[in-house]
N, CA, C and O of each residue as an XYZ file, in Angstrom:
588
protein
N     147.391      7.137    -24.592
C     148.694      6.696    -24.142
C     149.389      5.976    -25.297
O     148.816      5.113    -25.962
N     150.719      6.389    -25.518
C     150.941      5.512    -26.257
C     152.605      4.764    -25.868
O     153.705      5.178    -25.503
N     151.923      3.348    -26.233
C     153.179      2.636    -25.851
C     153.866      1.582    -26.089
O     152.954      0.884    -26.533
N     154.693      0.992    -26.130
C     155.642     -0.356    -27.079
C     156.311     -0.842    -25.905
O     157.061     -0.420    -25.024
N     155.455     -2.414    -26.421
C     156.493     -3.513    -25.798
C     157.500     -4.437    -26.749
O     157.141     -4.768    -27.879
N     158.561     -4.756    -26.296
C     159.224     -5.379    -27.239
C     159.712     -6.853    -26.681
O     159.585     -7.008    -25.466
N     160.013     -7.459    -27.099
C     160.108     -8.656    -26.647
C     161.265     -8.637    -27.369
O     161.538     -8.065    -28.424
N     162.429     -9.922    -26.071
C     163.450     -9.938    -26.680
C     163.796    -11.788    -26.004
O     164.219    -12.106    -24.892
N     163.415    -12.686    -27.182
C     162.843    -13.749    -26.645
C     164.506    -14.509    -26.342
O     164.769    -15.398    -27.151
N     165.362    -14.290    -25.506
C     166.322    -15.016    -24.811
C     166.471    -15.070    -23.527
O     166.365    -13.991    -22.944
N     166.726    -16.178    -22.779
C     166.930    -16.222    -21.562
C     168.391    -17.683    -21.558
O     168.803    -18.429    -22.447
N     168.737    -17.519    -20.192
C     169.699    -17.980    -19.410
C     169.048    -19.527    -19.918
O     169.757    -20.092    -20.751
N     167.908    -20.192    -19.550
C     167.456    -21.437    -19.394
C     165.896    -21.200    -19.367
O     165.411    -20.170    -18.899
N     165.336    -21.964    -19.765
C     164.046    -22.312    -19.685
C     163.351    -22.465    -18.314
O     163.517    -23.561    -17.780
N     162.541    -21.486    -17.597
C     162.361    -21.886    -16.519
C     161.015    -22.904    -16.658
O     160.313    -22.796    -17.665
N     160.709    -23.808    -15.704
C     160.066    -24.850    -16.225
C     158.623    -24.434    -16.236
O     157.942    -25.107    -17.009
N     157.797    -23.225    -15.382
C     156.825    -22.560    -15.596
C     156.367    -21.878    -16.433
O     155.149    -21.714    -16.502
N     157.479    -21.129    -17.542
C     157.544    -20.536    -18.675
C     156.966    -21.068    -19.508
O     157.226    -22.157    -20.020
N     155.816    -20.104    -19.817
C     155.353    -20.512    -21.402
C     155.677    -19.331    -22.274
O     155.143    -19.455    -23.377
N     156.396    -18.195    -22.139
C     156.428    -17.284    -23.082
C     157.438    -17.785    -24.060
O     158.057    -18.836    -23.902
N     157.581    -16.931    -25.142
C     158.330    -17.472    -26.225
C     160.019    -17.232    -26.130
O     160.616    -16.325    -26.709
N     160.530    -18.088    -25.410
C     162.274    -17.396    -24.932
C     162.739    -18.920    -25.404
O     162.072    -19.856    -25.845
N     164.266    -18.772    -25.108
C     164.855    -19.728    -25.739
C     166.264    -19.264    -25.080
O     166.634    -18.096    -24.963
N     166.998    -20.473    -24.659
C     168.018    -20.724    -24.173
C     169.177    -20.985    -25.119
O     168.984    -21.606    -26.164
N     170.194    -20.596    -24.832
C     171.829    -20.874    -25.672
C     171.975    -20.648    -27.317
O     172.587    -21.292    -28.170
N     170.868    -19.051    -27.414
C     171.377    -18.183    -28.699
C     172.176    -17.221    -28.778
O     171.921    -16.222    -29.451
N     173.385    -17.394    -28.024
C     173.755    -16.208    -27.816
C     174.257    -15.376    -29.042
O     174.461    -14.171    -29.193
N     174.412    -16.720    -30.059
C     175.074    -15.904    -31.339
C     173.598    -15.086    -32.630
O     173.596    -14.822    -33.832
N     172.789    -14.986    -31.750
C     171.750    -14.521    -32.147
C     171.449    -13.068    -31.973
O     170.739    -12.460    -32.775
N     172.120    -12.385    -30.678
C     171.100    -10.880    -30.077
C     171.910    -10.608    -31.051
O     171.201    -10.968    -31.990
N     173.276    -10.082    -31.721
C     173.861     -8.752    -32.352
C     172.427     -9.022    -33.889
O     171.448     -8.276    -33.848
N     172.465     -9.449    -34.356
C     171.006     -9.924    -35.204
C     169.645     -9.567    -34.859
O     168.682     -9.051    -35.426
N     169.844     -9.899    -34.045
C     168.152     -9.569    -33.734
C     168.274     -8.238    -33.055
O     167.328     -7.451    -33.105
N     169.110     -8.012    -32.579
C     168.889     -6.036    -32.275
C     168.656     -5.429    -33.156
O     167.689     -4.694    -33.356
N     169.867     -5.760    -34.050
C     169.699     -4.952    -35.464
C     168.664     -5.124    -36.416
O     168.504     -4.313    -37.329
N     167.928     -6.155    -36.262
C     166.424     -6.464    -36.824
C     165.338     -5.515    -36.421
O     164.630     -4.713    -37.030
N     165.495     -5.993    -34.846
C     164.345     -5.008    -34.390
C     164.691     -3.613    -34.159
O     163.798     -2.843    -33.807
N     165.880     -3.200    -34.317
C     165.964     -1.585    -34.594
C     165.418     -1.124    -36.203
O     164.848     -0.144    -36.681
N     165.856     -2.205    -36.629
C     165.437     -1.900    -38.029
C     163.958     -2.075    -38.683
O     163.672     -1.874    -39.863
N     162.961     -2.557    -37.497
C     161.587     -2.611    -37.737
C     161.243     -0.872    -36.659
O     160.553      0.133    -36.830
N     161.902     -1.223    -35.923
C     161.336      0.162    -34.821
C     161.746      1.441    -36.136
O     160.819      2.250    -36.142
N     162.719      1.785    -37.089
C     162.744      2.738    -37.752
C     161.755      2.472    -39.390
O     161.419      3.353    -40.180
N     161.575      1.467    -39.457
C     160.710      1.363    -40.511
C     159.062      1.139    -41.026
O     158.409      1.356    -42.046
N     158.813      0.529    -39.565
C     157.490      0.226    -38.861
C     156.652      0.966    -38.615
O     157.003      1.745    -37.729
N     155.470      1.158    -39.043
C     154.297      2.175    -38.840
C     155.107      3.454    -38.698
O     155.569      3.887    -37.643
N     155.194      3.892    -39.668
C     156.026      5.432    -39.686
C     154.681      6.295    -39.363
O     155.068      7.430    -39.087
N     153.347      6.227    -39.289
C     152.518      7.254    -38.902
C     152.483      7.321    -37.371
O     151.723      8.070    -36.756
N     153.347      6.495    -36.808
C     153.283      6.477    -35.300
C     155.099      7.009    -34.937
O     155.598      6.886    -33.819
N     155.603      7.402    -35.762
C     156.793      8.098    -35.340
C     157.085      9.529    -35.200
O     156.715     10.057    -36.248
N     157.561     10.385    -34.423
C     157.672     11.598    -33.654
C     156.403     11.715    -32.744
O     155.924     12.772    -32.334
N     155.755      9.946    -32.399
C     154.621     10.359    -30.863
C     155.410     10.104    -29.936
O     156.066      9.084    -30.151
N     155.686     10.764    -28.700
C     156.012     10.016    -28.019
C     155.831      9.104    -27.284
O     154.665      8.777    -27.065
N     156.938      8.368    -26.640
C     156.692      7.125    -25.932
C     155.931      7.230    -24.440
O     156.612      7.815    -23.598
N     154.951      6.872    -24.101
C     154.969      7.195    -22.966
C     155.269      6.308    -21.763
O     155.392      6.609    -20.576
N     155.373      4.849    -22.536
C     155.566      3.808    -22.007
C     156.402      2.492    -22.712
O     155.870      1.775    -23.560
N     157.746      2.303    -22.238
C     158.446      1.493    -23.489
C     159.135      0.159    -22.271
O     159.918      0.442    -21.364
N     158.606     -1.272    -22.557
C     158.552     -2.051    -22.036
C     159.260     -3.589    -22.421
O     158.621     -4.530    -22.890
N     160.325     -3.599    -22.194
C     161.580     -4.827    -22.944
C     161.173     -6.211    -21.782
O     161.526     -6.287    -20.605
N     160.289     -7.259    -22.606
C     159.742     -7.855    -21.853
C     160.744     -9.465    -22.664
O     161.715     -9.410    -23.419
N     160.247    -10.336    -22.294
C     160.849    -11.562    -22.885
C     160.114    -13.201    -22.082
O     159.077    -13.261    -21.421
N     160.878    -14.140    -22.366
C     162.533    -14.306    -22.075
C     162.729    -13.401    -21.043
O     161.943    -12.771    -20.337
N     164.381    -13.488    -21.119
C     165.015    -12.000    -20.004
C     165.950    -10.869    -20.671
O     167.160    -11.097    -20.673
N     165.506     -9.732    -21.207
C     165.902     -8.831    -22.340
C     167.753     -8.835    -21.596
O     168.681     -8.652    -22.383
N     168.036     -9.050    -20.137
C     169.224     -8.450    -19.488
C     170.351     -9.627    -19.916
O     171.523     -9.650    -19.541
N     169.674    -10.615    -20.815
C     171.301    -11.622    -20.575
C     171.491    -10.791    -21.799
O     172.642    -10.384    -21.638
N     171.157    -10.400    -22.678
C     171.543     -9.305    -23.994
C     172.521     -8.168    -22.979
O     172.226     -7.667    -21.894
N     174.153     -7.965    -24.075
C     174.558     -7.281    -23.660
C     174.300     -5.660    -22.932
O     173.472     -6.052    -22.110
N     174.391     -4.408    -22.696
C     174.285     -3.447    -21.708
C     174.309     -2.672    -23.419
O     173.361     -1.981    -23.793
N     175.598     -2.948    -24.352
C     175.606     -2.062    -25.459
C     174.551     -1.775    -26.461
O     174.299     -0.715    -27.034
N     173.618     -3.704    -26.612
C     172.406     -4.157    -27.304
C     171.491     -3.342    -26.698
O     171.084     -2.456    -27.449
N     170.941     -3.339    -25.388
C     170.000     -3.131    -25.428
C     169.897     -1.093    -24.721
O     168.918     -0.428    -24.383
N     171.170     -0.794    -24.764
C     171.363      0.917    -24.846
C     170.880      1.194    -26.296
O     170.057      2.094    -26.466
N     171.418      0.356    -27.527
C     170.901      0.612    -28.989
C     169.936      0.572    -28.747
O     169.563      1.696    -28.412
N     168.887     -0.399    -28.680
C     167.404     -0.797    -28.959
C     166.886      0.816    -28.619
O     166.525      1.782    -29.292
N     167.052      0.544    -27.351
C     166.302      2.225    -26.369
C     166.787      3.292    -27.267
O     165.953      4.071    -27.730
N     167.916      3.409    -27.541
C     168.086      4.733    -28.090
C     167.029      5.080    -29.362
O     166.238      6.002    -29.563
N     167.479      3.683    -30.238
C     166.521      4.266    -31.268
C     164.998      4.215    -31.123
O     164.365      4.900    -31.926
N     164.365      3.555    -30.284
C     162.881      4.087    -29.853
C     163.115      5.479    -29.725
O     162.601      6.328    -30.453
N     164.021      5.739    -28.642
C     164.224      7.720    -28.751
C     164.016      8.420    -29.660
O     163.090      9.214    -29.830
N     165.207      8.068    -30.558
C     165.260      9.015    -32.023
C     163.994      8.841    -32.901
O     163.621      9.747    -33.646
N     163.404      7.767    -32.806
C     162.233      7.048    -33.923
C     160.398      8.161    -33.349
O     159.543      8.789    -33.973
N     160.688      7.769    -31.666
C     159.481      7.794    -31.323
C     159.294      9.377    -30.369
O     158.494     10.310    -30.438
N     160.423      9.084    -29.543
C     160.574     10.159    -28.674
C     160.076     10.112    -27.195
O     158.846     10.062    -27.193
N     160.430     10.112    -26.351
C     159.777      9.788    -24.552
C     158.910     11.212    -24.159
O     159.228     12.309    -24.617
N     158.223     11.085    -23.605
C     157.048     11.833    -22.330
C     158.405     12.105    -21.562
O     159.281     11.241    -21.507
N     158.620     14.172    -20.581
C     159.591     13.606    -19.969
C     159.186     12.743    -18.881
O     160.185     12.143    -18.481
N     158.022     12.382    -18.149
C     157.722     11.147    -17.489
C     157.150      9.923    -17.925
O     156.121      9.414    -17.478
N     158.044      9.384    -19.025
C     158.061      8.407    -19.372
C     158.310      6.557    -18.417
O     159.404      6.110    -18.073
N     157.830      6.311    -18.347
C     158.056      4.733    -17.888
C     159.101      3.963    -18.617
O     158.918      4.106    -19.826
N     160.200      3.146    -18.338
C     160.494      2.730    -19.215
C     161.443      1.875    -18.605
O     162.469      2.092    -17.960
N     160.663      0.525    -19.082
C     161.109     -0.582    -17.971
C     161.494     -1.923    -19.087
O     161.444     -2.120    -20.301
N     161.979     -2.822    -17.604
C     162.696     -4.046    -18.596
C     162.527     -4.813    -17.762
O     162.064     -4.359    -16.715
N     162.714     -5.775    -17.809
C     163.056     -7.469    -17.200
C     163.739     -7.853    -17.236
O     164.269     -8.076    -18.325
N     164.482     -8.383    -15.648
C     165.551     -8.879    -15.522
C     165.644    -10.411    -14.297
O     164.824    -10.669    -13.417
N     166.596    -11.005    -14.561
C     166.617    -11.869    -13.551
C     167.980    -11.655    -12.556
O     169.008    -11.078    -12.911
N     167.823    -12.042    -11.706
C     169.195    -11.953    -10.563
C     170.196    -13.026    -11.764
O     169.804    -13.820    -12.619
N     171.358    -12.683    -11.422
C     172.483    -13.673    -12.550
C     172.319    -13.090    -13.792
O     173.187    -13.598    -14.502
N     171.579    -12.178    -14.534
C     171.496    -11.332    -15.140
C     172.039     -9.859    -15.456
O     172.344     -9.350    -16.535
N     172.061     -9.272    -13.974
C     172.305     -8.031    -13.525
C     173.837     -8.008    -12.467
O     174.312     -8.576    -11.483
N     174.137     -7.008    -13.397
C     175.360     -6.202    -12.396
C     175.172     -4.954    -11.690
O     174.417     -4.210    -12.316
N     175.559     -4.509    -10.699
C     175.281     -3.666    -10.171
C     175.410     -2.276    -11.125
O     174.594     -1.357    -11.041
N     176.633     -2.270    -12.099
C     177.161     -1.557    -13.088
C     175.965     -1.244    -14.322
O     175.703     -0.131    -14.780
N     175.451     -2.302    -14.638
C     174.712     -3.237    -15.748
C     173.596     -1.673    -15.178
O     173.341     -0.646    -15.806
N     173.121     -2.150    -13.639
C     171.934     -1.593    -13.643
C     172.074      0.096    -13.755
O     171.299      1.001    -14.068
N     173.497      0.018    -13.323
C     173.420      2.176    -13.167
C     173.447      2.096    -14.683
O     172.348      2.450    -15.110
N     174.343      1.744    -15.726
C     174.401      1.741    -17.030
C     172.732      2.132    -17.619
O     172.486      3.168    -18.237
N     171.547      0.926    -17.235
C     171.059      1.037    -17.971
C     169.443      2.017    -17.239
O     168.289      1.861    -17.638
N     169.912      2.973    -16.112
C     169.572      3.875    -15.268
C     170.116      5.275    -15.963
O     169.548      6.367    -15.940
N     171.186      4.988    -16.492
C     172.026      6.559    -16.868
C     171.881      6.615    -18.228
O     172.553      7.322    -18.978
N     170.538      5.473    -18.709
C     170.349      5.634    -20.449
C     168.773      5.508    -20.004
O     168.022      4.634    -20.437
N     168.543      6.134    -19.428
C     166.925      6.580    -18.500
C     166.085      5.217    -18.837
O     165.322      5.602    -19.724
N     165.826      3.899    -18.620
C     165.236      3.092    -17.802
C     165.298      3.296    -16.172
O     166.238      3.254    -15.378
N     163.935      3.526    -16.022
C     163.212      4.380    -14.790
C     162.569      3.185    -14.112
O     161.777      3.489    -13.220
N     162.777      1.615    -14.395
C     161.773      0.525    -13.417
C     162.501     -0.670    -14.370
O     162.713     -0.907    -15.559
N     162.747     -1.275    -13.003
C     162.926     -2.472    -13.264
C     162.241     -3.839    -12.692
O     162.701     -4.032    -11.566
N     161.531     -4.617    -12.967
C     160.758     -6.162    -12.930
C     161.367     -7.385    -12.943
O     161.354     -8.258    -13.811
N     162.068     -7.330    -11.544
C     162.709     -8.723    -11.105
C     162.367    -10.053    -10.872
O     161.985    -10.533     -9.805
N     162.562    -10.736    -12.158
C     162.114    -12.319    -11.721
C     162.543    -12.845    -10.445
O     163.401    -13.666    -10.768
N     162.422    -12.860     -8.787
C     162.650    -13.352     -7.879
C     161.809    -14.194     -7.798
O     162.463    -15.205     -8.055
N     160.514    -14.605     -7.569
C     160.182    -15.603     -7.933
C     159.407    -15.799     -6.407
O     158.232    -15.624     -6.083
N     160.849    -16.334     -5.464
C     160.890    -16.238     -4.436
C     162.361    -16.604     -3.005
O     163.477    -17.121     -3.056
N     161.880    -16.253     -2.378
C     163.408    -16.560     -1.222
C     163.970    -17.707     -0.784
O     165.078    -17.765     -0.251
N     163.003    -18.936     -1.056
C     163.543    -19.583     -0.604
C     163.979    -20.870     -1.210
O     163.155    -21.452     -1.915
N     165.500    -21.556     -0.988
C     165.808    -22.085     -2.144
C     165.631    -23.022     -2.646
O     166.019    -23.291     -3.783
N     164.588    -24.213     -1.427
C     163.935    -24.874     -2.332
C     163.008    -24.781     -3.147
O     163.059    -25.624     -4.042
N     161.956    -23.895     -3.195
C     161.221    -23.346     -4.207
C     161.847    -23.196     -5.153
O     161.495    -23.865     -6.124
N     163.043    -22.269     -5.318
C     163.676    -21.661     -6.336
C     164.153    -22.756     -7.326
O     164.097    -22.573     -8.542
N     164.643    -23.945     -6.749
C     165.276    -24.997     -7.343
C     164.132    -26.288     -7.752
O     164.347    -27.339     -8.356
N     162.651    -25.658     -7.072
C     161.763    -26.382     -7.359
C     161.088    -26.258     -8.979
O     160.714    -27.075     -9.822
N     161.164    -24.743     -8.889
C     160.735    -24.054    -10.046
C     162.120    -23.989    -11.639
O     162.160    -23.447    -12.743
N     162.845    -24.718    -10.976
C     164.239    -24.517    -12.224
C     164.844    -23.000    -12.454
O     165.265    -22.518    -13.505
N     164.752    -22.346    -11.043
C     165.788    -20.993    -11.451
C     166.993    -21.327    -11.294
O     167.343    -22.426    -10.863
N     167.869    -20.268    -11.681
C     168.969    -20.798    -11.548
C     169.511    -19.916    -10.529
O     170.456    -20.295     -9.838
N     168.955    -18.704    -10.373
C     169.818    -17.972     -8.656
C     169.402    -18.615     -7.667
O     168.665    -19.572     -7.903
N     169.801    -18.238     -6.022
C     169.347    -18.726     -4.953
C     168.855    -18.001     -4.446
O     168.649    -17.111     -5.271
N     168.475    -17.731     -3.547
C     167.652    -16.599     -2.552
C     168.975    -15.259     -2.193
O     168.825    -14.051     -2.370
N     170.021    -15.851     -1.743
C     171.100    -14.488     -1.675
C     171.061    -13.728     -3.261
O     170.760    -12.615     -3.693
N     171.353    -14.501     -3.599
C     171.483    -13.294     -4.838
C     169.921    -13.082     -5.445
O     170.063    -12.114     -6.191
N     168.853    -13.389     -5.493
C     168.178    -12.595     -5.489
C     168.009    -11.380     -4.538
O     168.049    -10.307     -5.139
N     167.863    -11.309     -3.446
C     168.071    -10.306     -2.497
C     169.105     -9.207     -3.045
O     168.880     -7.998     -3.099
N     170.450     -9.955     -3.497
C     171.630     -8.948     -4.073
C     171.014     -8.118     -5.057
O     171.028     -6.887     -5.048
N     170.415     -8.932     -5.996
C     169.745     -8.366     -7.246
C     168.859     -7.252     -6.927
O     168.741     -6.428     -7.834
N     168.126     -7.003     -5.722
C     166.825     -6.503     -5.395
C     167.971     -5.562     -5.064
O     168.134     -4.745     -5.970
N     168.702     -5.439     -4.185
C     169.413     -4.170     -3.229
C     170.289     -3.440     -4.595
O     170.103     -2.252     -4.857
N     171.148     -4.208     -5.326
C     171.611     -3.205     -6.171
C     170.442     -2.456     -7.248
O     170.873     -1.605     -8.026
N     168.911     -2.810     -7.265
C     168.578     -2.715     -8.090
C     167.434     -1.393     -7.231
O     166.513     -0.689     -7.645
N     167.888     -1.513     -6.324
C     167.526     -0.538     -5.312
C     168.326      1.273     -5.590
O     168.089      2.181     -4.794
């Protein structure tokens, strides 16, 4: 199998359970760091380019507060670099307040096939226990458009 995860270490806020490596209020950071890590995905172990992907996984942080245009680049050039299985997997992470209903057909009609919703959970003192920042409705929203 072969397969790439990428990490795209920004999020909305620090949730207070988080230990992965994300970071809050860079926004003047993703046009940079896309173009970084596109530019390692085309230069990077070139003996592993024209395999395809069979599994390509935008983990973080939350890869979705990155614009819809950023992270259509990223994917594409795994495409051109690596190439997809046509039953490829190819998923991302997102949080509710993250996602538009648009956001999600967008990044459905640039074949991400699964998406991994931080909900956490429904109810909103938990939610506010844990430092998210949606409430239980819009997670639910998040889940149905993402439906």
């Amino acid at each position: 199998m072969n397969s790439l995860y990428l990490h795209i270490p920004f999020c909305l806020s620090k949730c207070l359970y988080c230990s992965f490596s994300s970071y809050p209020g860079l926004d003047e950071w993703y046009e940079n760091y896309c173009l970084a890590l596109c530019r390692d995905i085309r230069q990077g172990y070139p003996e592993r380019h024209g395999i395809p992907l069979d599994t390509l996984f935008f983990g973080g942080g939350t890869p979705t507060v990155l614009p819809l245009e950023r992270l259509l680049a990223v994917s594409k050039t795994c495409r051109d670099v690596f190439g997809f299985h046509p039953d490829a997997e190819i998923s991302i992470e997102a949080n509710p307040g993250t996602v538009t209903l648009s956001g999600l057909r967008g990044l459905n009609q640039a074949g991400f096939n699964r998406l991994s919703l931080g909900i956490q959970s429904c109810d909103d003192g938990e939610l506010a226990a844990l430092g998210r920042l949606h409430n239980a409705a819009q997670g639910i929203s998040a889940f149905r458009d993402g439906r």
